[in-house]
BADOKOL-745991 format. One record per residue (C-alpha): chain; z, x, y. Coordinates in pm, 1 decimal. Each point is the difference from the previous one (the first is absolute). Layout:
N
   c         pz         px         py
   A          Z          X          Y
...
END
This chain:
439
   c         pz         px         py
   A    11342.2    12856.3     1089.2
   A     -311.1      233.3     -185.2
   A       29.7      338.9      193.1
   A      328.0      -80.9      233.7
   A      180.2      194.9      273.9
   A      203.6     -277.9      110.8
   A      363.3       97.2      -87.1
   A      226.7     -215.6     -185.0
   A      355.2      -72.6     -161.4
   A       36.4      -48.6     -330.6
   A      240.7     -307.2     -179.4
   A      -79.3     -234.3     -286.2
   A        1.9     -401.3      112.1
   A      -29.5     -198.1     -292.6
   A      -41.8     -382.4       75.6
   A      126.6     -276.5     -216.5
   A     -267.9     -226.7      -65.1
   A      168.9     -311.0       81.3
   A      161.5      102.3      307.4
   A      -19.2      323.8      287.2
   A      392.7     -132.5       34.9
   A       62.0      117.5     -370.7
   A     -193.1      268.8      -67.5
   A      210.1      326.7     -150.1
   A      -90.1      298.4      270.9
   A       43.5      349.1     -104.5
   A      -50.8      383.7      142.7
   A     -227.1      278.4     -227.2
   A       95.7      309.9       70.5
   A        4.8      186.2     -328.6
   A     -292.7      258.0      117.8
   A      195.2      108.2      257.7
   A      334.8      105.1     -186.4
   A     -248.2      173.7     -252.5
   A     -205.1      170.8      239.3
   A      308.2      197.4      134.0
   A      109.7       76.2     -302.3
   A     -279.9      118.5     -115.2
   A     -103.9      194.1      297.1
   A      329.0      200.2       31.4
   A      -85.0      143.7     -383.4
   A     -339.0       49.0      116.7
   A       95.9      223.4      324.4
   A      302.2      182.3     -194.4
   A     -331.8      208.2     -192.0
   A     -311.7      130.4       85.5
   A      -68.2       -5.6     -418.6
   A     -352.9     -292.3       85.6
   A       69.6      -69.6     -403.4
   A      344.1     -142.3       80.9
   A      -44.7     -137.8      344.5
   A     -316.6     -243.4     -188.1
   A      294.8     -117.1     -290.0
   A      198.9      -35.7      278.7
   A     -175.2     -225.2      143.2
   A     -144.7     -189.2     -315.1
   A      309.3      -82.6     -171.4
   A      227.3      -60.9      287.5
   A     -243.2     -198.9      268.0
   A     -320.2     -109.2     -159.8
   A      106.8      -57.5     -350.0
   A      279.1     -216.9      165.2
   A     -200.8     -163.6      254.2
   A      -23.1     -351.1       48.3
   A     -334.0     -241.2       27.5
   A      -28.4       65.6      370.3
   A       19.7      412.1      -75.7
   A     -271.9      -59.2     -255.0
   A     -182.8     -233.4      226.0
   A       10.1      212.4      299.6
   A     -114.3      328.7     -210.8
   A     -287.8     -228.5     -105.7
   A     -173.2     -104.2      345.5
   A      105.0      343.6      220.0
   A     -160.5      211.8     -305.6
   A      366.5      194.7      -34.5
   A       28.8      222.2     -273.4
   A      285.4      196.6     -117.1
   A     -181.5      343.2      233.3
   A        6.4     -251.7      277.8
   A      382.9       17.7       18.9
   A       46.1      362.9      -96.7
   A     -264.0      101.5      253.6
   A      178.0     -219.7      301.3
   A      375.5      103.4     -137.2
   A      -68.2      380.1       12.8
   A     -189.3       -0.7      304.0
   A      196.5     -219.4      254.5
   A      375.9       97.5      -46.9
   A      155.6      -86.1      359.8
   A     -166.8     -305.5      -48.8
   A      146.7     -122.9     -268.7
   A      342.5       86.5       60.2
   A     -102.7     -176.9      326.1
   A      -73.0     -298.6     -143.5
   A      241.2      -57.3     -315.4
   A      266.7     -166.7      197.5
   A     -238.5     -243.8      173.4
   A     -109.1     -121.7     -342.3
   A      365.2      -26.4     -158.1
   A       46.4     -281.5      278.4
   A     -269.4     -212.3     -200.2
   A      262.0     -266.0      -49.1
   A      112.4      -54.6      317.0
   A     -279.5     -226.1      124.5
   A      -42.2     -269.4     -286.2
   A      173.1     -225.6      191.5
   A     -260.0      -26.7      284.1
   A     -278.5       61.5     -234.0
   A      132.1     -312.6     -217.9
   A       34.2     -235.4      318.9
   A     -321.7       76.6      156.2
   A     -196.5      -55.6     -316.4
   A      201.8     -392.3        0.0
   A     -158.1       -5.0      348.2
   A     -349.3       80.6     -139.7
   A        1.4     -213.3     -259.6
   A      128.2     -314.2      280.5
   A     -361.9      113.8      141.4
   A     -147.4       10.1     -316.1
   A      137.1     -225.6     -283.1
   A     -245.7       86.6     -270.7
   A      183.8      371.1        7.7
   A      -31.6      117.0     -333.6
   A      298.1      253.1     -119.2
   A      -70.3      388.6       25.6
   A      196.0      269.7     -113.7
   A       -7.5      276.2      233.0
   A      147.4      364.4     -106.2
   A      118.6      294.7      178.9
   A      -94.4      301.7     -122.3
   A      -97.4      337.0       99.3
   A     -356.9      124.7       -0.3
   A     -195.2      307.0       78.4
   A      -72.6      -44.3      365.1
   A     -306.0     -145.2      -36.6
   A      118.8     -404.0      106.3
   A      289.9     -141.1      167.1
   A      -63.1     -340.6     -178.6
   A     -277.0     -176.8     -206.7
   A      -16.5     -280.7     -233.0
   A     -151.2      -39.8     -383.8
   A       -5.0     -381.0     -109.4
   A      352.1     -167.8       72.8
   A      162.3      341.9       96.2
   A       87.9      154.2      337.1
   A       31.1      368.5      -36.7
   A      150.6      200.7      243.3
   A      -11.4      391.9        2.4
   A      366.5       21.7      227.4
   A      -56.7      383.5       46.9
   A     -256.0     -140.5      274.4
   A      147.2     -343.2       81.5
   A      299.0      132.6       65.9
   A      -29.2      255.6      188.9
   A      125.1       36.5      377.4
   A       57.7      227.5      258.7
   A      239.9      240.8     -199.9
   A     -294.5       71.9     -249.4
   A     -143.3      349.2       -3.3
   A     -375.0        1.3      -22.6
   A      -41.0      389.3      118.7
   A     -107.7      105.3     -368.2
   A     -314.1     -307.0      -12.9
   A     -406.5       90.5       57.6
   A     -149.6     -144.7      284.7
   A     -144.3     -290.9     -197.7
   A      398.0     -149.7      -47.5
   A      -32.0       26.1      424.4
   A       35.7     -427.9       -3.7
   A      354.1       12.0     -126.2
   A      147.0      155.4      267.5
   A      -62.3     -316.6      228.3
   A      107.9     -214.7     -249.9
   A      316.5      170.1     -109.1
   A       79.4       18.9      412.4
   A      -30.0     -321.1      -21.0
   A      156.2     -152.7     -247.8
   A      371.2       29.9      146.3
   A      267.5     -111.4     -245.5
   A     -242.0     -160.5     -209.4
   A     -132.1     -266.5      279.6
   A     -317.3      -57.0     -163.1
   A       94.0      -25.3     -360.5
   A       54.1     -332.3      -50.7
   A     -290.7     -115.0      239.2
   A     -232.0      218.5     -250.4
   A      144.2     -117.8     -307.8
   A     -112.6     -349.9      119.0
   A     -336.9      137.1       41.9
   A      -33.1      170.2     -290.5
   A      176.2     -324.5     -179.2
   A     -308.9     -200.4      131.4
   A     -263.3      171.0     -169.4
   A      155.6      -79.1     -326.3
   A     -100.7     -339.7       63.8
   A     -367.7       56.1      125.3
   A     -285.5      -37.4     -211.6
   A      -73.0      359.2        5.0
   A       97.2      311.1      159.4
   A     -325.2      170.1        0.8
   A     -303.9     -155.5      196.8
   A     -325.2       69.0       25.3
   A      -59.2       29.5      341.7
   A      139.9      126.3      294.5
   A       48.1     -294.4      118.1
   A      178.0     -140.7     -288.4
   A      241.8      290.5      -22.1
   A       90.4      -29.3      330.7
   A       47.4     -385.4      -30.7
   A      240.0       31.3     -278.9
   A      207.7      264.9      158.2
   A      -17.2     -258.9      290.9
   A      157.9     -245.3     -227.7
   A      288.7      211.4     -116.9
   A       49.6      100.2      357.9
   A       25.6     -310.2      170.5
   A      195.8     -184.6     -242.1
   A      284.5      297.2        4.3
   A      -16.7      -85.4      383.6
   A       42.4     -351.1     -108.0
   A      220.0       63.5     -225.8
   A      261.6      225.5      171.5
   A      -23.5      -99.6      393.0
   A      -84.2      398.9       47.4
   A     -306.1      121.1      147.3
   A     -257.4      178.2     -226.9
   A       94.3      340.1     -115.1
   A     -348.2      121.6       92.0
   A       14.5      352.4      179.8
   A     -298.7      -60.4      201.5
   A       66.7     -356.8       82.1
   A       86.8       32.9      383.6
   A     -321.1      262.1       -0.4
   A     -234.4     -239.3     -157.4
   A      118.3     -327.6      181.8
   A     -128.4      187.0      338.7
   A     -310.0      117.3      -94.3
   A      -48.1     -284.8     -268.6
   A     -360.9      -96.7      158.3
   A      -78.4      348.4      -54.3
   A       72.8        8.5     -361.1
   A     -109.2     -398.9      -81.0
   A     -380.0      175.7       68.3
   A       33.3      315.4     -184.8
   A      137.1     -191.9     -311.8
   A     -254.8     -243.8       39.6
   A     -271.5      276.4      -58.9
   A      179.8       79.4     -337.0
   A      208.3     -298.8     -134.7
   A     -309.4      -75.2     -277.1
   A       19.8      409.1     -133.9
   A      125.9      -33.8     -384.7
   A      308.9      310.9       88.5
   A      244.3       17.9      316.6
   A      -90.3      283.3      146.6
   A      261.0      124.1      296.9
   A      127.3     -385.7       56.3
   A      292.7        2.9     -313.2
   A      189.4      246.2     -207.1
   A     -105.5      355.4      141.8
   A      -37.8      254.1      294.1
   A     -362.2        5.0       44.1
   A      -78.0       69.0      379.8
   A     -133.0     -254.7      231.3
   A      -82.5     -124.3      338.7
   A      334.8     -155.5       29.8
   A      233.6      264.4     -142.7
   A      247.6     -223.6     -219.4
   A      -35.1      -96.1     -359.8
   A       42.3     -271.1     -188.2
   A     -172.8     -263.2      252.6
   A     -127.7     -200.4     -230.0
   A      299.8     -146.5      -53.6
   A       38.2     -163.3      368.4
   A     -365.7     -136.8      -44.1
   A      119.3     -171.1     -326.4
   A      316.2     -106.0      195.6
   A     -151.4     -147.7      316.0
   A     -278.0     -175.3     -195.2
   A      325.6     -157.4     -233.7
   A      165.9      -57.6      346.7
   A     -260.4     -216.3      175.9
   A     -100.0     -194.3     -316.4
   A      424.0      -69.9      -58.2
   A      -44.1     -128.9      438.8
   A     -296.7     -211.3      -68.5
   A      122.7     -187.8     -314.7
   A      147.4     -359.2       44.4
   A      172.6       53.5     -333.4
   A      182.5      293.0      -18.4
   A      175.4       41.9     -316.8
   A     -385.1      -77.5     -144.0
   A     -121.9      274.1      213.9
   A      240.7      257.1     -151.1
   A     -107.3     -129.9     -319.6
   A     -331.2       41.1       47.1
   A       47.9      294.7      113.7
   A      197.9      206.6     -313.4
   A     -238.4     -250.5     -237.0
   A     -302.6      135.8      166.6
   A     -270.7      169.0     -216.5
   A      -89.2      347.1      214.4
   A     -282.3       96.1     -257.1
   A     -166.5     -304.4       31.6
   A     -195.6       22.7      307.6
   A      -97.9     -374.6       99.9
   A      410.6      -65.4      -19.4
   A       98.2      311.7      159.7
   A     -246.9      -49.2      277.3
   A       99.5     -352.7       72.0
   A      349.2       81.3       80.8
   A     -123.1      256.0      233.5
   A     -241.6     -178.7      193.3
   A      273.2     -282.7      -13.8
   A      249.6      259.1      189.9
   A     -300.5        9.4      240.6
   A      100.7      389.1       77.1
   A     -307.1      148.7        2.9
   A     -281.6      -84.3      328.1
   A     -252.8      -92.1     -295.1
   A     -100.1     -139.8     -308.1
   A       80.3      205.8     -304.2
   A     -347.1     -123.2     -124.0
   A     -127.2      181.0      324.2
   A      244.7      326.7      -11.5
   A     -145.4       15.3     -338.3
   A     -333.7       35.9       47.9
   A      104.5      255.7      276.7
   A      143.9      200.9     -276.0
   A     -288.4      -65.9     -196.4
   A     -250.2      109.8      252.7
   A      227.7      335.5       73.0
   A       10.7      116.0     -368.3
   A     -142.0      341.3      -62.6
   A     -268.0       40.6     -283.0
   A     -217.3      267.5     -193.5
   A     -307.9       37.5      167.7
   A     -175.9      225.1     -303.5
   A       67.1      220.3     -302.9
   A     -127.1      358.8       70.4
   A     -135.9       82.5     -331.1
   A     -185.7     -326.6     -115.1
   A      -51.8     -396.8      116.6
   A      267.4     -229.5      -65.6
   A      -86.8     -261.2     -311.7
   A     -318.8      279.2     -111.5
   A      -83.2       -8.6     -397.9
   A      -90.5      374.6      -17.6
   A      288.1      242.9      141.1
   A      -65.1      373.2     -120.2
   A      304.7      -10.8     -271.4
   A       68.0      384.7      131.7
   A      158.6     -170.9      305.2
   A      371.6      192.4       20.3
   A       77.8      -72.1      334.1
   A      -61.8     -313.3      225.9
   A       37.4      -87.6      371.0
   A       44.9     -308.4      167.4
   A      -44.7      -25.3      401.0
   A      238.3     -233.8      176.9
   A     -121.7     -274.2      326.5
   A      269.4      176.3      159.1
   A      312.5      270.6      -32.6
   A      246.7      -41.2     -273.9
   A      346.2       50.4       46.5
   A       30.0      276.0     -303.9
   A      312.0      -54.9     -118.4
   A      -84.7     -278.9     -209.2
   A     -258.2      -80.5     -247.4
   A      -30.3     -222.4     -351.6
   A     -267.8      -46.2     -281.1
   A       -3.7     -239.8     -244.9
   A     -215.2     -156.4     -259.0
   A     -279.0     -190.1       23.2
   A      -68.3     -355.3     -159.7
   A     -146.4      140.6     -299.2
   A      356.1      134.2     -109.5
   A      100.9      371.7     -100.8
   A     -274.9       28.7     -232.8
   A     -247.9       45.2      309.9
   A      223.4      153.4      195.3
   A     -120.5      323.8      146.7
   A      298.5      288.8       36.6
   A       87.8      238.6      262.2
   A       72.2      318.2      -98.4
   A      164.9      112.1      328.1
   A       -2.5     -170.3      384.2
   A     -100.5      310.5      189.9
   A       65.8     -180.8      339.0
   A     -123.0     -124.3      329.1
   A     -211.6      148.7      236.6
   A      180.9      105.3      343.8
   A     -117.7     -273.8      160.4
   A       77.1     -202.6     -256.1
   A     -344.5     -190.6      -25.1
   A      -45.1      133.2     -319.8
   A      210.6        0.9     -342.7
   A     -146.4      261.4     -298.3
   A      139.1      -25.3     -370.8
   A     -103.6      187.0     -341.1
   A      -89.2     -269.0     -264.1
   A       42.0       98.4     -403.7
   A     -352.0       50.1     -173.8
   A     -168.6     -273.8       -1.1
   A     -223.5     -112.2     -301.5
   A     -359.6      -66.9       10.7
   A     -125.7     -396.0      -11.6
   A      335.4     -134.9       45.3
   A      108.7     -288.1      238.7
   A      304.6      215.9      223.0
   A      216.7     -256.0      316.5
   A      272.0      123.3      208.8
   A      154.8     -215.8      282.1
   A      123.0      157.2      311.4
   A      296.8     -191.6       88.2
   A      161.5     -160.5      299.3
   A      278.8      305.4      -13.0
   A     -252.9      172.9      207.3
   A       78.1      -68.6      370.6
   A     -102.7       64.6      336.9
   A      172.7      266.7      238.8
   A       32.2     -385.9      177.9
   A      213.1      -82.0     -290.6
   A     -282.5     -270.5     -108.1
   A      -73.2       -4.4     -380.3
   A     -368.4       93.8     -167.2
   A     -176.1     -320.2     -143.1
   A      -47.0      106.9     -316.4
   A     -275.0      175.3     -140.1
   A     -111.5      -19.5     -314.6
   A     -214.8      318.4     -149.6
   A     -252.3     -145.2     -232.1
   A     -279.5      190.7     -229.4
   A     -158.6      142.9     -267.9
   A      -90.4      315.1     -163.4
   A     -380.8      135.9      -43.4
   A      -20.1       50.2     -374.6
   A      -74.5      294.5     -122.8
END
């Protein structure tokens, strides 16, 4: 999962490729003996010289593929541990013993992945590690690998989270939560599902939430527990509600507030997205004849390919309209650039002593977000900002200082979809097209 909060366990499941019956099962937990040892040599000096060979040659020197792998898609870096081990002490003497207990829940981990693969025959093996991250993902996957950061999946209601900034505020109701470890194995199943997906990164917010759906519902599916969604009671009573807001914003190319952040909304609960994905996966799984084809469909399905993805929606028949016609909604609802302040869009003669351009907006942007790109004619005819100076305060408006331009010379720049709304509804795209006066 591409940017994941869900929280899981971690074990390696190797399959035998004849049989499930035979396969040879085993538990990873190599980080986590290394971590501790390495963080009690790191906290016994203050010398930042040691504490970083510390760390080098007794954890990440020594750390197995799912270390490596984890390091890889969370962006960790060897300041990314000292940082989070010098400034959250309570915490981690909070945590250590949870994550010492790694063992204990193979068992249930092993026999609910048999009962996934009963579901799902075509299960393909996955090795899935427990290690011990920098506090920036419970669990994730890279290829056939679950990765699990225990310091977050494993925490409970003993764990001290005093010391964390406001933006680590989610893990308090999750750690409150997770008594004795009670959602562990139901996430591991989840996460263990998106190792068999086509991708873990749509483009869409639609897709994304789809394939979350998947990995949700099948852990329900899988286990006989209800989804470990927070906000599932929340969003099954006010699910009408949220089916129209989504609807607005399901075709936008990023997430927004519906998965894997805080971002405030109407409905005051993250993560939503994922009980869209999981209805829509819910009422297709009621509606099929077949079902064991339905479940196949559904982990086979292709969520960046829009005709497929949108046929197994409209098949779940969750929405009250066509996706061709919520499209064209969307479509309709799009904000655009209106006009470039200092010169006409697609002109042949811009003064080349242009050092500072601004586009107006149809309506206000949300100014926290923004993106430029290049144009079709490539990087040679790309035109460079210098600096973004910012949006106006009513945010109709968006200035930026450009490098020197030359005279006679064909410049593009593409405004990008990255732009958004303060709706949350993405700019089409604008592409800045012209040419220099010569001199």
């Amino acid at each position: 999962m591409r940017k994941i909060i869900i929280l899981v366990f971690l074990v390696t499941l190797t399959f035998n490729t004849t049989t499930a019956q035979n396969k040879s099962y085993s538990v990873v937990t190599t980080d986590i003996d290394n971590f501790w040892q390495a963080y009690d040599q790191i906290t016994s000096t203050k010398d930042s010289s040691l504490q970083y060979n510390y760390l080098n040659k007794l954890f990440l020197e020594k750390g197995t593929p799912g270390l490596k792998a984890i390091m890889e898609v969370r962006n960790y870096t060897a300041k990314s541990y000292i940082n989070a081990i010098n400034n959250y002490p309570l915490y981690w003497a909070s945590i250590r013993p949870n994550t010492l207990k790694a063992k204990s829940y193979a068992k249930d981990i092993e026999a609910n992945v048999l009962k996934l693969k009963a579901l799902y025959p075509e299960l393909k093996p996955a090795n899935v590690y427990f290690t011990i991250g920098a506090l920036r993902t419970g669990g994730t996957t890279l290829n056939n690998m679950v990765l699990i950061g225990t310091e977050i999946a494993l925490g409970d209601k003993s764990t001290v989270t005093s010391e964390f900034p406001k933006s680590f505020a989610y893990l308090r109701p999750y750690f409150d939560s997770n008594a004795s470890g009670s959602t562990i194995v139901f996430t591991n199943i989840h996460e263990y599902v998106h190792t068999q997906e086509k991708t873990t990164d749509a483009n869409s917010l639609l897709g994304q939430s789809v394939l979350e759906g998947v990995a949700e519902f099948m852990a329900v599916k899988a286990t006989g527990q209800p989804s470990a969604l927070a906000a599932m009671g929340y969003a099954r009573a006010n699910d009408e509600r949220i089916k129209q807001k989504f609807a607005t914003q399901m075709f936008n190319p990023f997430t927004g507030f519906w998965l894997y952040n805080d971002d405030e909304n109407e409905f005051k609960a993250r993560d939503l997205g994922y009980y869209v994905g999981y209805v829509i996966c819910e009422k297709y799984y009621a509606k099929a004849i077949n079902k064991k084809q339905a479940i196949k469909e559904m982990i086979a399905l292709d969520y960046n390919n829009p005709v497929a993805l949108n046929a197994f929606v409209e098949q779940s028949g969750y929405f009250n309209a066509s996706l061709q016609l919520l499209k064209n909604k969307f479509e309709e609802s799009r904000p655009t650039i209106l006009s470039i302040k200092q010169f006409k869009n697609n002109t042949t003669a811009v003064d080349p002593a242009t050092a500072q351009i601004t586009v107006e907006f149809s309506e206000p942007m949300d100014k926290h977000y923004r993106n430029f790109d290049m144009g079709p004619l490539g990087k040679n005819n790309l035109m460079t900002l210098k600096r973004f100076i910012g949006f106006s305060d009513d945010g109709k408006f968006a200035t930026f200082e450009i490098m020197p331009l030359k005279p006679g010379f064909h410049y593009q720049l593409l405004l990008g979809e990255n732009f958004r709304s303060i709706n949350g509804i993405s700019l089409k795209p604008y592409l800045m097209d012209f040419t220099t006066a010569v001199q």
